[in-house]
N, C-alpha and C positions, 0 to 999 in steps of 0.2 A: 795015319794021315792027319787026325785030328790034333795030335801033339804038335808034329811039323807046323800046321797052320796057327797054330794059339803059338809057335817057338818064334815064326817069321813075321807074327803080328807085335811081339813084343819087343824084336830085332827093329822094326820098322818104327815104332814109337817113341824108342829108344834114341832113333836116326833123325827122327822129329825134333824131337826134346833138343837134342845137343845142336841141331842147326838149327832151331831157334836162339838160344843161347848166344849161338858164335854170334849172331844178326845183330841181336841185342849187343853185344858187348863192341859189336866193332860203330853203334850210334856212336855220333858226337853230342854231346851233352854240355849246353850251358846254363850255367843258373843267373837266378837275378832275387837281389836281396832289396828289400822294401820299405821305407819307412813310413808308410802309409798306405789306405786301401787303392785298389787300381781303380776304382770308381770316383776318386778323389775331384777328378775331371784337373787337378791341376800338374804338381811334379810330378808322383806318382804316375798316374796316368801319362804324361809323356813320356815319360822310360818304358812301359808297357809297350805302350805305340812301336818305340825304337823296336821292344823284344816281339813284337809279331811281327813286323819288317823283315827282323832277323830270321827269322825261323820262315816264313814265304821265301825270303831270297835265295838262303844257302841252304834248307831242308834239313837244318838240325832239332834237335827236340829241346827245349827249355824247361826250364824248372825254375818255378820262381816261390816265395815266401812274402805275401805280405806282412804291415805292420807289426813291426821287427822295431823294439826297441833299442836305443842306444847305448845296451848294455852287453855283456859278456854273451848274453841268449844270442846275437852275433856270431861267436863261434863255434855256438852250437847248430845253428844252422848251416852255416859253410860246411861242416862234419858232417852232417847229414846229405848235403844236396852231393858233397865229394865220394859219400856209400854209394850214391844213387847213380854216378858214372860220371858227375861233372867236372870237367878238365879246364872249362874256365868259370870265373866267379865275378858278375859286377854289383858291389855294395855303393848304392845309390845316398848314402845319403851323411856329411861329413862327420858327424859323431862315431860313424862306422870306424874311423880309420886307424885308431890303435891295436882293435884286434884284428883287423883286415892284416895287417903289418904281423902282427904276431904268425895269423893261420901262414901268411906266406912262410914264415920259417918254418913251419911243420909240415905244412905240404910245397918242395922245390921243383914239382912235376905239374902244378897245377900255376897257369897262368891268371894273378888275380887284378882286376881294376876297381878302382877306389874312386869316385867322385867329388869334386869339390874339394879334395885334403891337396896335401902336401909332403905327403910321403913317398917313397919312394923303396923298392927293394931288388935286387936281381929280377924277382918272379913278379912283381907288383908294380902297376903302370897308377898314376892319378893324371885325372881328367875332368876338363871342363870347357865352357865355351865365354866368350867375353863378352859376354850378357850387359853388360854394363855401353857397350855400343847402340843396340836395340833398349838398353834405359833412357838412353839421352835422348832417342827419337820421340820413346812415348811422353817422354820431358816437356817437349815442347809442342806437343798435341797438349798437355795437360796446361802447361803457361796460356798456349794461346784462346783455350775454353775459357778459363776461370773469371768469373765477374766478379767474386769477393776477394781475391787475391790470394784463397786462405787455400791450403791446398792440405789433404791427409794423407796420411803414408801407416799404413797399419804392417807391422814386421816383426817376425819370429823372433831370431837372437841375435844379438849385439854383436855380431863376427865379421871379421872383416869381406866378406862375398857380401854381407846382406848392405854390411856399411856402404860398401862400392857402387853398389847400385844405389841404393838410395843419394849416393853423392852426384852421382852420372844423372838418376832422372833430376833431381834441384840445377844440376851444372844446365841441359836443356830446357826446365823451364824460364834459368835467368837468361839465357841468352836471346830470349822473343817477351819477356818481359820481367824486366827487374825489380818491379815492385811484389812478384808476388814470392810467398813465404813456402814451406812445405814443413808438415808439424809432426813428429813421427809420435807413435803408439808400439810399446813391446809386447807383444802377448806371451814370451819365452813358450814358446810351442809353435812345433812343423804344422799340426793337424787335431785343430780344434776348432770346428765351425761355427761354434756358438760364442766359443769366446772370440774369436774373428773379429765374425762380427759385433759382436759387443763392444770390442774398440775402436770400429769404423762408428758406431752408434756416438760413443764418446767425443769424435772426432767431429762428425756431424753436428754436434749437438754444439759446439765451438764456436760454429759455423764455416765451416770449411762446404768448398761446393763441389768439389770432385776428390776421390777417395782412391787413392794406388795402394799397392799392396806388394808384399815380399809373404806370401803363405802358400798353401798347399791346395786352399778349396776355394770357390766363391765366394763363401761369407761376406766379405769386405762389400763387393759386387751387389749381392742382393743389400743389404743396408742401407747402399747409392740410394738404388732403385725406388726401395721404399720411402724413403725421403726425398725424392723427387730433385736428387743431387746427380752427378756424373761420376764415371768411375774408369781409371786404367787399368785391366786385368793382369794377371802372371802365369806362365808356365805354358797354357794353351792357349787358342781361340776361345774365351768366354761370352759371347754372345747370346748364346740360346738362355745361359743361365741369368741374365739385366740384362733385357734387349732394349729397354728403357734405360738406360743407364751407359753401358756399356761402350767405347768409343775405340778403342783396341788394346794390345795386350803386346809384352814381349815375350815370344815366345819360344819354347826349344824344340830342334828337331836333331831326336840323338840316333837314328837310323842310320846314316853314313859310319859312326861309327865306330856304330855295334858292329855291323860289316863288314867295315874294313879291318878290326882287328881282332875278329874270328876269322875271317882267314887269313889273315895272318897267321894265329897260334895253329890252325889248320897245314901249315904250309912252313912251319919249323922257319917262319922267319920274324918274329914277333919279340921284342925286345922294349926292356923297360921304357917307359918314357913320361914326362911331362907333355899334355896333351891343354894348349889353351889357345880354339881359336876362336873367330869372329865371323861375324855374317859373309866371310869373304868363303867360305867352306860351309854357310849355308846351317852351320849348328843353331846358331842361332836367328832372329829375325823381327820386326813388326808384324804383326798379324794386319791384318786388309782394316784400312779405317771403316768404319761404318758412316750412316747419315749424320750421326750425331756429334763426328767430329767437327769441327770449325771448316769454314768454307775453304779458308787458305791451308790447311793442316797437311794435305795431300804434296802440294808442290813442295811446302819448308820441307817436311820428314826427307821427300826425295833427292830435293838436293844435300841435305844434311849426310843422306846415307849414300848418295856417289861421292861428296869430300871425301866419308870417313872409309870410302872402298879406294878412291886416291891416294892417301896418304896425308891430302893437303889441311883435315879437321883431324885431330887429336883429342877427343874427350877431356883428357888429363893434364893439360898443356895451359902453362900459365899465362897470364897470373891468374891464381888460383886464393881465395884468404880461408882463412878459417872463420868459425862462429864468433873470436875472439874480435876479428876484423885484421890478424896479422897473414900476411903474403906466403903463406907455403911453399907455393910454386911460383917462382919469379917468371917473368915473362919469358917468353921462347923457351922454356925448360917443359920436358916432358918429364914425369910420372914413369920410372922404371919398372916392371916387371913384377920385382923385389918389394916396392913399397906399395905400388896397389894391390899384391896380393894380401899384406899385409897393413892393411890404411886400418886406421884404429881413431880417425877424426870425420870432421864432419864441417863440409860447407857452409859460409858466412848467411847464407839464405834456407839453412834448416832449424830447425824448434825441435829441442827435445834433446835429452843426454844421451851418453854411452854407458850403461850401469853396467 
């Protein structure tokens, strides 16, 4: 009797084991790749956001990796997070997307998305939002502050997402006032707070009176602050970090979707795509002005952003000049697709090269 019972306890744990297993194997599994920490409060942290949305909405498990360099260690992470049962892969950040590109050809089961690139494969979608609509708002929050005319722009790398923006917020703050200038600073880094701000410090020191930024963390923000300047934030609501300083942010909300194209790949109907929309799908947006923006800042932004949800305001739409003072975009001419994905110039009213 005692054999039977030690025979049917080892029958029965056995019966355990394997229906835990099947449980496990039949999760959906997505990862998220990183190029900076999720406490970043800026990009990072918004994609986070999007990956907990994800995982509350649809009850799948995530798997994510931060501060993931922009090198081959990329593909070794996809490798890993795909051992671990992941069947889709979103690399957050544009450096990713050579080997984002390659891991699709080695794995043609696993559905990958790419950020901010321009690549494209069977299994591989790039995406982004036209951020450059929510620039132009905080544009002209930033024009209609400014008393010195002198405006900063502290920004990672010279590529054309970051040039875009930077041309969009200069394009709204000449449109509420033409005199004033916007100076940029490179720091050639996603996520370094110190040197951040160290070039908002730079910028300040200029004298410039309110400080925008294209980074990852505050830095830019607190440097405002402490010099008792103003500041346009990026990525999230940065308020709590210069609440003294602070006036609003453009920011992303990547939740819809992450969403919607998990289930998609869930539901065997998910196909390659170029993915670039605008605050009309809510990816992007202005964050809530605060007190500190200008009294009138609240109705401009508004109407600026029902034009540009009309169709009747065009960011990109000429005439446009360059630094040089010559006419890129002739009047009535729109800016296609093609060329502000790839803009490699810069606005008659911005300071500072393209190195």
């Amino acid at each position: 009797m005692k054999k039977l019972l030690i025979l049917l306890m080892c029958i029965s744990l056995a019966l355990s084991a394997f229906v835990g297993c099947e449980s496990s194997s039949d999760e959906f599994v997505v990862g998220f790749i990183y190029v900076g920490p999720i406490g970043d409060g800026g990009w990072t942290y918004a994609h986070d956001q999007g990956r907990l949305a994800l995982e509350k909405e649809l009850g799948v498990k995530t798997l994510y990796k931060e501060s993931v360099p922009e090198t081959q260690e990329v593909e070794n992470e996809i490798r890993t997070m795909i051992d671990q049962g992941a069947k889709v892969i979103f690399a957050t950040s544009f450096g990713y997307m050579d080997y984002v590109e390659k891991m699709s050809a080695e794995f043609p089961e696993v559905a990958f998305f790419h950020c901010s690139g321009y690549k494209q494969t069977d299994n591989m979608a790039n995406y982004f939002g036209r951020m450059y609509e929510a620039r132009y708002l905080s544009g002209i929050v930033a024009g209609q502050k400014t008393e010195s005319n002198k405006i900063g722009y502290v920004a990672a790398f010279p590529i054309p997402e970051v040039i875009r923006g930077i041309n969009a917020f200069a394009l709204g703050v000449q449109s509420v006032n033409p005199d004033a200038t916007v100076e940029v600073v490179w720091t050639s880094t996603w996520y370094d707070p110190a040197k951040e701000k160290e070039a908002a410090v730079a910028l300040l020191d200029k004298g410039v009176d309110i400080i925008a930024q294209h980074q990852d963390t505050a830095g830019p923000q607190q440097a405002a602050e402490e010099a008792g300047a103003f500041s346009i934030g990026y990525n999230t609501d940065m308020k709590e970090t210069a609440p003294n300083a602070y006036m609003t942010a453009p920011i992303w909300n990547w939740a819809p979707y992450y969403i919607d194209q998990v289930k998609a790949v869930q539901a065997g109907t998910f196909e390659s795509h170029a993915y670039w929309a605008g605050m009309e799908a809510d990816i992007v947006q202005l964050a809530e002005l605060t007190d500190l923006a200008p009294a009138d800042a609240k109705a401009a932004t508004d109407e600026a952003k029902a034009a540009i949800l009309d169709g009747s305001l065009f960011v990109f739409e000429g005439p446009i000049k360059n630094q040089a003072g010559e006419v890129v975009i002739a009047e009535g001419e729109k800016m296609n697709d093609g060329d502000m994905l790839g803009m490699m110039w810069f606005v008659e009213n911005v300071i500072g090269n393209i190195e």
